[in-house]
C-alpha positions as CSV (number, residue, x, y, z in Angstrom):
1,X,20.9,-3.4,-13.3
2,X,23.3,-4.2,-16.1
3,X,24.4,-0.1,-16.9
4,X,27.3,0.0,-14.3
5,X,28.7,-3.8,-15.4
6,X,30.9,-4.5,-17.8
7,X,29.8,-5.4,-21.0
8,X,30.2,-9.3,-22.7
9,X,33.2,-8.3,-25.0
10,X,35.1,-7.1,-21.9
11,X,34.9,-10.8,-20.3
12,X,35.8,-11.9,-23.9
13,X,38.9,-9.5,-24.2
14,X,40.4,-11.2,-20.8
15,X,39.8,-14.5,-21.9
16,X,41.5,-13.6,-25.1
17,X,44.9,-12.0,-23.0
18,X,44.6,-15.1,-21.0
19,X,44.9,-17.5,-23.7
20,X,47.6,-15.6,-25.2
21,X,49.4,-14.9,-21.7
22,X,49.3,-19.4,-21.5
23,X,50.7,-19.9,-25.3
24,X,53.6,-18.1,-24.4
25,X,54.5,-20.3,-21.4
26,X,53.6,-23.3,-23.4
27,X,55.3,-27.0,-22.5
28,X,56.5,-29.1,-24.6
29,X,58.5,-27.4,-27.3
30,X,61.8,-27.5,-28.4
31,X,64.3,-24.7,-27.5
32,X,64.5,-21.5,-29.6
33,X,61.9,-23.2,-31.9
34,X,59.8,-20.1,-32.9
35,X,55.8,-20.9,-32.1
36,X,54.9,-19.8,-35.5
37,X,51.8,-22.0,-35.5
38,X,51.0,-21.2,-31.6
39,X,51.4,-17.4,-33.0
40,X,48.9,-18.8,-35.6
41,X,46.9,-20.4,-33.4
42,X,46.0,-17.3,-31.0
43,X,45.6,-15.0,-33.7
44,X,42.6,-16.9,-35.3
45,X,41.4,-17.6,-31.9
46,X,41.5,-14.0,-31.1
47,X,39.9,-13.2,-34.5
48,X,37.0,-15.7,-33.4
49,X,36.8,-14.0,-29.8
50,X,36.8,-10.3,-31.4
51,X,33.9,-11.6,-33.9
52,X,32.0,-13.4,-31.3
53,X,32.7,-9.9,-28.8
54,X,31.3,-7.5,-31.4
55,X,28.4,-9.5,-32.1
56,X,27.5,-10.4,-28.5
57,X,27.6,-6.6,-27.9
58,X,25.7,-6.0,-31.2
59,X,23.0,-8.9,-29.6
60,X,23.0,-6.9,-26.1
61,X,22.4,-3.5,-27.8
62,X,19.5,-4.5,-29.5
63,X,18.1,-6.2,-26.6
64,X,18.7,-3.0,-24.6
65,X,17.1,-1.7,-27.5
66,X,13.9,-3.7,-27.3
67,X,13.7,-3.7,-23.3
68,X,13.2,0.6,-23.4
69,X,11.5,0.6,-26.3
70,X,8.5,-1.5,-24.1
71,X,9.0,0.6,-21.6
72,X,8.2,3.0,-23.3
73,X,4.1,3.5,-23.0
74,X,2.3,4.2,-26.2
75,X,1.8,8.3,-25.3
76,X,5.6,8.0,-25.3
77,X,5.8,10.0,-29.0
78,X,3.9,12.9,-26.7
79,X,7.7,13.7,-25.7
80,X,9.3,16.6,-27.4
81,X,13.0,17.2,-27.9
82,X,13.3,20.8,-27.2
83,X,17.0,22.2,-26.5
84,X,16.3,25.2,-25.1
85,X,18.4,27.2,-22.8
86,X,15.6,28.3,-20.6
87,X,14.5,25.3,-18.5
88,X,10.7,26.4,-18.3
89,X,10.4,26.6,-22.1
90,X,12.3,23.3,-22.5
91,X,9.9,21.4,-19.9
92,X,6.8,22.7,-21.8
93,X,7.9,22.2,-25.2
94,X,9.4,18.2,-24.0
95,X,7.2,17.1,-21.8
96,X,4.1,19.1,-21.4
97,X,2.2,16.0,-21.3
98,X,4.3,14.4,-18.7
99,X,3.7,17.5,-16.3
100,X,-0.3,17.2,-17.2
101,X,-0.1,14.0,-15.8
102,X,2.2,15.2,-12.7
103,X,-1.0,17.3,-12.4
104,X,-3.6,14.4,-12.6
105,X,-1.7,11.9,-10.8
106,X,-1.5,14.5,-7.8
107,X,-4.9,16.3,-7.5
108,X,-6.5,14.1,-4.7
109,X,-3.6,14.4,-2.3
110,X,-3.0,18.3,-2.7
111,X,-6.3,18.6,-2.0
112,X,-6.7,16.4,0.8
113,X,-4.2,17.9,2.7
114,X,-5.0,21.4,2.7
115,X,-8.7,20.2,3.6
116,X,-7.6,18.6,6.4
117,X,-4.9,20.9,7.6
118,X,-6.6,24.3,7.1
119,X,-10.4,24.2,6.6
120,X,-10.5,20.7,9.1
121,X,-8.7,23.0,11.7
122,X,-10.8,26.0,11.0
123,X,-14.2,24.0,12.0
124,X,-12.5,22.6,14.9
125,X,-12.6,26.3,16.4
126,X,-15.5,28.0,14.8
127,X,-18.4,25.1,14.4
128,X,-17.4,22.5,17.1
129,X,-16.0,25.8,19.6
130,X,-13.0,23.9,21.0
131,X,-10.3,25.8,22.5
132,X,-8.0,26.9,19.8
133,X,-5.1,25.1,21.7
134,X,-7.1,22.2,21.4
135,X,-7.9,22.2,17.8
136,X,-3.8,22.7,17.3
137,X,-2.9,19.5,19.5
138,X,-5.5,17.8,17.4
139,X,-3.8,19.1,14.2
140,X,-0.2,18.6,15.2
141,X,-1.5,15.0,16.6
142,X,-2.7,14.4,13.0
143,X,0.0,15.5,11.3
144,X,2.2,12.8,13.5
145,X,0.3,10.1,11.7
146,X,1.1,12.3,8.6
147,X,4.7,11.2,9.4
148,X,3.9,8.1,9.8
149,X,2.1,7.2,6.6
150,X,5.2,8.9,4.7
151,X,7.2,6.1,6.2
152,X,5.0,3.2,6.1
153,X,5.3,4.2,2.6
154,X,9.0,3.9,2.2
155,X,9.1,0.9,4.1
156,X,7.4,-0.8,1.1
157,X,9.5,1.1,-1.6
158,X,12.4,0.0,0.4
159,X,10.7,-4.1,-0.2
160,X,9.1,-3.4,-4.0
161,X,6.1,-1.8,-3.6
162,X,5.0,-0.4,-6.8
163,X,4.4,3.1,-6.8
164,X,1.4,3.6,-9.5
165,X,-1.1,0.4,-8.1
166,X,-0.3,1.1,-4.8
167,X,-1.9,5.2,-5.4
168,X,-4.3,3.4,-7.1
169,X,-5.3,1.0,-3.8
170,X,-4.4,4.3,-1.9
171,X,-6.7,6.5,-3.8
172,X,-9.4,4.4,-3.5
173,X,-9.1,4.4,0.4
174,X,-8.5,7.5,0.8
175,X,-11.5,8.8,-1.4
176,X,-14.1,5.8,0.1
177,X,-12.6,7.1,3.8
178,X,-13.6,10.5,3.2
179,X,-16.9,10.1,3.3
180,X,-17.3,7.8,6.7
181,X,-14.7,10.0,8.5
182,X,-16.2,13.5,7.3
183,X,-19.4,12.3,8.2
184,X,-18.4,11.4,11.7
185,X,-16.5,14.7,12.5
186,X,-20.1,16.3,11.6
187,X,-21.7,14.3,14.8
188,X,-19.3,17.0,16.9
189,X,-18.4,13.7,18.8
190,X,-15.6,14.1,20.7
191,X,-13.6,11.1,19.7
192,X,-14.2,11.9,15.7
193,X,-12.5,15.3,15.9
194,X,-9.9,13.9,17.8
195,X,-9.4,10.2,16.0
196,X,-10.6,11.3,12.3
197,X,-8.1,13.7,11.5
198,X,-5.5,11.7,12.3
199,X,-6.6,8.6,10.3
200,X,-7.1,10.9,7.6
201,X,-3.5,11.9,7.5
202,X,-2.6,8.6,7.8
203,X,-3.4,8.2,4.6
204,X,-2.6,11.0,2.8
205,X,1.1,10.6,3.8
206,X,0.6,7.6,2.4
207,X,0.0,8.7,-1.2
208,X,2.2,12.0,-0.2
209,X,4.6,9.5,-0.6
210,X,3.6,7.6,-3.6
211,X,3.5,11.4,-5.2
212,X,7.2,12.2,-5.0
213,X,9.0,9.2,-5.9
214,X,7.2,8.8,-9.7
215,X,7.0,12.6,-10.2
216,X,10.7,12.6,-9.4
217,X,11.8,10.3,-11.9
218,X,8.9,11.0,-14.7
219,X,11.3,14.0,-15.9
220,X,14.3,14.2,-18.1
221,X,17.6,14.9,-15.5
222,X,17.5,18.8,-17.2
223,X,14.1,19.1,-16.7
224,X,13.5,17.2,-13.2
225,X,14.0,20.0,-11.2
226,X,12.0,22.3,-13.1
227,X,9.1,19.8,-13.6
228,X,8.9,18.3,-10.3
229,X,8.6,22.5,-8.8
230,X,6.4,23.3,-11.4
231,X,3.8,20.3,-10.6
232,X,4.3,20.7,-6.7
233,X,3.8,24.5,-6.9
234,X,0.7,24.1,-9.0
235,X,-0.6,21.4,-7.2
236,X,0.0,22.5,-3.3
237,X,-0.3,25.8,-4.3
238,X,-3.2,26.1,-6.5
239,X,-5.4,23.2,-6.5
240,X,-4.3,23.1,-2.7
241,X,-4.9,26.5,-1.8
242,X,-8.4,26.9,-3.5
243,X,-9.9,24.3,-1.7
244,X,-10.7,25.0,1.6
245,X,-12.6,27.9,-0.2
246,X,-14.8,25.2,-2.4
247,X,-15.7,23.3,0.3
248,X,-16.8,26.0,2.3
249,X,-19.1,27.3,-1.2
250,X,-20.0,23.6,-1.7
251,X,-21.1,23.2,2.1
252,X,-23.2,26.7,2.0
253,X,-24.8,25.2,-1.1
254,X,-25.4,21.8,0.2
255,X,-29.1,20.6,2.7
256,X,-28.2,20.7,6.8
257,X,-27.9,17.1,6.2
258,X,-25.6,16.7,3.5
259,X,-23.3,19.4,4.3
260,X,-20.9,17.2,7.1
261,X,-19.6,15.5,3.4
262,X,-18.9,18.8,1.7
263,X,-15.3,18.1,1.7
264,X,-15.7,14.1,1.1
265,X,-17.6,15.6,-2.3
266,X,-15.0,17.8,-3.6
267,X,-12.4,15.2,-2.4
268,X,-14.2,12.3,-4.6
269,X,-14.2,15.2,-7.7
270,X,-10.5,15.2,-7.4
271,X,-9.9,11.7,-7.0
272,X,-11.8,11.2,-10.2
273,X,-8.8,13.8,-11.6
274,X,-6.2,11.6,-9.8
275,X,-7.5,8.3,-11.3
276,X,-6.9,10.0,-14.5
277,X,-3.7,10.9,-13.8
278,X,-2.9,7.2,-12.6
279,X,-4.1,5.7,-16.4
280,X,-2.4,8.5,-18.5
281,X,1.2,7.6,-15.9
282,X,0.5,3.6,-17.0
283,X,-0.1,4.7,-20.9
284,X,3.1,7.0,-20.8
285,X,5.5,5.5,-19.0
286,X,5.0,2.0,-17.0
287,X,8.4,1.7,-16.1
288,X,7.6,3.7,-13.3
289,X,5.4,1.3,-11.6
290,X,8.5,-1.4,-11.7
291,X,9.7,-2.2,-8.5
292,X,12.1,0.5,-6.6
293,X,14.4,-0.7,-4.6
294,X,16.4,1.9,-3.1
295,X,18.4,0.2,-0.6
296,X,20.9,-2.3,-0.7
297,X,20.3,-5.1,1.6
């Protein structure tokens, strides 16, 4: 709050000019007596000011000081201080362990969505034998409350919501959800495939949402790009993209009866991944779960 205010010693240095500008328009005096102890006067009192200006900005530096330093978690010495000119190398070398925990933080979520978005979809068509311009109203539908989750989301940024516990409330919803909703789009009831998918993107957006803003500020400003396209890339792309594939190998492997919650399985191995990921972001850097108000009321 205080890095775009002035600092103490520039209230101090006004006062200072202030006093000075009212000694020279003094009352009082006789004419063409020289104010040789006014002159006096203001420059011990400006000699106080300046002393009491450099040591109120010596105070507020080291309280500055002592504010980072406990913001800054105890994994904090993990961060390097690499220089170099090639902005992968420089991410790995600084903060390798703050892209690990990019990786952690966001392994339910990547998951989640590409379950629901591709493999979800797929069933729709091939298992359940809807139309396949059913099973893409029922996806766009879902994605809707996609939307809507992303802004719900905002709305409490926007009011102080704190990123980390909220993933942490989110993640536990989401993964507990899995399991009732999956389990209910395996009945082949009508109203599951067409309500569960939906509610299921509800709250992924959600924690969509809870991703970005901490990822986006856990990097140094060289580095945030870099970090931030890295993590998404091997989190959507990888993790993502594998694991329609493992649900299908974990449903072939699983009973008749136990194979509607293939996907709520695999979905509770990476939440297990993204509950990591939310102690190792409170161990390296809490700041991020501090309030983030990003507009101005």
């Amino acid at each position: 709050m205080r890095r775009g205010l002035p600092e103490p010693a520039t209230f101090l240095e006004a006062y200072a000019k202030d006093r000075a500008a009212a000694g020279e328009g003094v009352e009082g005096g006789e004419a063409g007596e020289p104010d040789a102890k006014l002159e006096i006067s203001d420059k011990a009192t400006s000699k106080n000011l300046d002393d009491a200006a450099s040591q109120s900005g010596a105070s507020q530096s080291e309280v500055e000081e002592e504010v980072e330093a406990k913001q800054k978690g105890v994994l904090a010495v993990l961060h390097g201080h690499s220089r170099s000119s090639v902005p992968v190398f420089r991410l790995l070398r600084n903060n390798a362990f703050g892209l690990t925990c990019n990786l952690f933080f966001g392994a339910w979520v990547c998951g989640a969505f590409f379950v629901a978005v591709t493999w979800l979809s797929g069933q729709l068509i091939n298992t359940y034998k809807l139309h396949p311009n059913v099973a893409l109203a029922i996806t766009i539908v879902s994605l809707i409350f996609n939307t809507i989750g992303l802004s719900i989301a905002g709305y409490g940024f926007d009011h102080g919501m704190r990123a980390i516990s909220a993933g942490a409330v989110c993640l536990v919803i989401g993964v507990g959800s899995g399991f009732g909703l999956y389990y209910w789009v395996g009945t082949g009831s009508l109203a599951a495939l067409w309500v569960a998918p939906s509610v299921l993107h509800l709250i992924i957006g959600f924690y969509m949402a809870l991703y970005v803003l901490p990822m986006t500020r856990i990097y140094h400003p060289l580095e945030r790009t870099t970090g931030f396209g890295f993590g998404y890339a091997a989190g959507y792309g990888i993790l993502g993209g594998i694991s329609p594939l493992v649900v299908t190998a974990f449903k072939a492997g699983l009973s008749a009866e136990a194979a509607n919650l293939a996907p709520a399985f695999w979905l509770l191995l990476l939440g297990g991944g993204s509950a990591i990921g939310i102690v190792l972001l409170k161990l390296y850097l809490p700041r991020l779960d501090a309030p983030y108000i990003s507009r101005i009321r």
